[in-house]
C-alpha positions in Angstrom: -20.0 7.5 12.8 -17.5 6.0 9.8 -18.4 7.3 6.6 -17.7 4.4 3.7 -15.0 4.3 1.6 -17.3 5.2 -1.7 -19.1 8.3 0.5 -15.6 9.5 1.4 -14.7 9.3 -2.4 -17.8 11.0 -3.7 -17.3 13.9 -1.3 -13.7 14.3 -2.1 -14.7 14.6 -5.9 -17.3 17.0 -5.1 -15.5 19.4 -3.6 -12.5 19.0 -6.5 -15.1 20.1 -8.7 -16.9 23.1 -6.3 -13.3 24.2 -6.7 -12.6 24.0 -9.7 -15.9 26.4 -10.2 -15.1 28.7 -7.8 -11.6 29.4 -9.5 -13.5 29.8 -12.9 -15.4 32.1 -11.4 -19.1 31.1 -10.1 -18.8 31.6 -6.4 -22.0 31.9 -5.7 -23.9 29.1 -3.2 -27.1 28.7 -5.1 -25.4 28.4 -8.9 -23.1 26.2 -7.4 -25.6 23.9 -5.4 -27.5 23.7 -8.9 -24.1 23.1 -11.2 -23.0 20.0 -8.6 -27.0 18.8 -8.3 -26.6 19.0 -4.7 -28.7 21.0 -2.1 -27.2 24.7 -0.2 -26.6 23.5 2.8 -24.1 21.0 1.7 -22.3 23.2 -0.7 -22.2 25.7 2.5 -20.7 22.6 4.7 -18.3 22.0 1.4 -17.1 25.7 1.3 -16.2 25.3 5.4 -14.5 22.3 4.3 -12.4 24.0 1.6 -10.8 26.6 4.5 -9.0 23.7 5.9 -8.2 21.7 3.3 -4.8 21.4 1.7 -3.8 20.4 -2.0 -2.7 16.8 -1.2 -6.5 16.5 0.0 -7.2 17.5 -3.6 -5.7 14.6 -5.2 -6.3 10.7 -5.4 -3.3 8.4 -5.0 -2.6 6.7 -8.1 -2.3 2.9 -9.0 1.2 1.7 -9.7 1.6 0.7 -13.5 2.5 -2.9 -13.7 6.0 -1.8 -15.4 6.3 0.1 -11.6 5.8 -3.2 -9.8 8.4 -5.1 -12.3 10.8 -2.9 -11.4 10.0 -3.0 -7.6 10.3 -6.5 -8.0 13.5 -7.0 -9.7 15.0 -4.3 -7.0 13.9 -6.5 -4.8 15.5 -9.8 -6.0 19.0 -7.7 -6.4 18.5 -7.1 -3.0 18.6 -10.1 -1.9 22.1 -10.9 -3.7 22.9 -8.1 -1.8 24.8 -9.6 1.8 23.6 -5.6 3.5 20.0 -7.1 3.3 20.9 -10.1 5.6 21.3 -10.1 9.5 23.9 -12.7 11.4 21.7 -15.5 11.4 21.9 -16.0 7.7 18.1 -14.7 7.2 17.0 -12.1 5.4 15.9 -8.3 7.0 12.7 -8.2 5.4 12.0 -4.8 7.6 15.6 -3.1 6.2 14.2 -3.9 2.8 10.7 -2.2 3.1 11.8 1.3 4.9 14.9 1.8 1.8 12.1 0.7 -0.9 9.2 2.0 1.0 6.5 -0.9 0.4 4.9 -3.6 2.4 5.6 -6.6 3.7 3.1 -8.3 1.7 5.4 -6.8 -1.7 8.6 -8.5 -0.5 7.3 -11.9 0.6 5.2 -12.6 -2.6 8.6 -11.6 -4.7 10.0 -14.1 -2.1 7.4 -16.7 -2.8 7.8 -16.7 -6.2 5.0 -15.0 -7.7 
């Protein structure tokens, strides 16, 4: 069964938070069960949960700041002065340029678009 993206999320931030009590101190199942507002038996699943998982799990991935993708994008149009960034044919290596800048297709072809 897939679990949604939102789900996923909510889970993720509820065991951020079940250890963050634990480390200040309240390791007990029923106080934490009534801190989060959730029942036992999913704080119990939660504390199985937190054996095996490891401190990327405990982190979200931030959104680039716009001054981030500026700077991607003007990387990306020096690139392509670049003659390394081309293959024989004359066209450009769109794959070379995403591995050394590691982004997506979608990145260079919009800066290639125009937009």
């Amino acid at each position: 069964m897939r679990i949604s993206y939102h789900r996923r999320r909510k889970i993720k931030t509820r065991r951020i938070a079940l250890r963050d009590l634990i480390l200040r101190g309240i390791e007990d199942p029923k106080d934490l069960a009534k801190e989060l507002k959730v029942t036992v038996p999913t704080i119990k699943r939660d504390l199985e949960a937190l054996k095996t998982m490891s401190d990327e799990d405990f982190t979200f991935e931030k959104r680039q700041t716009s001054q981030e993708i500026l700077d991607k994008k003007d990387t990306i149009l020096k690139m392509l002065d670049d003659e390394d960034y081309y293959n024989e044919n004359g066209d450009i290596n769109i794959s070379k340029i995403t591995e050394e800048l590691k982004t997506s297709r979608a990145t260079v072809m919009s800066v290639l678009n125009g937009e």
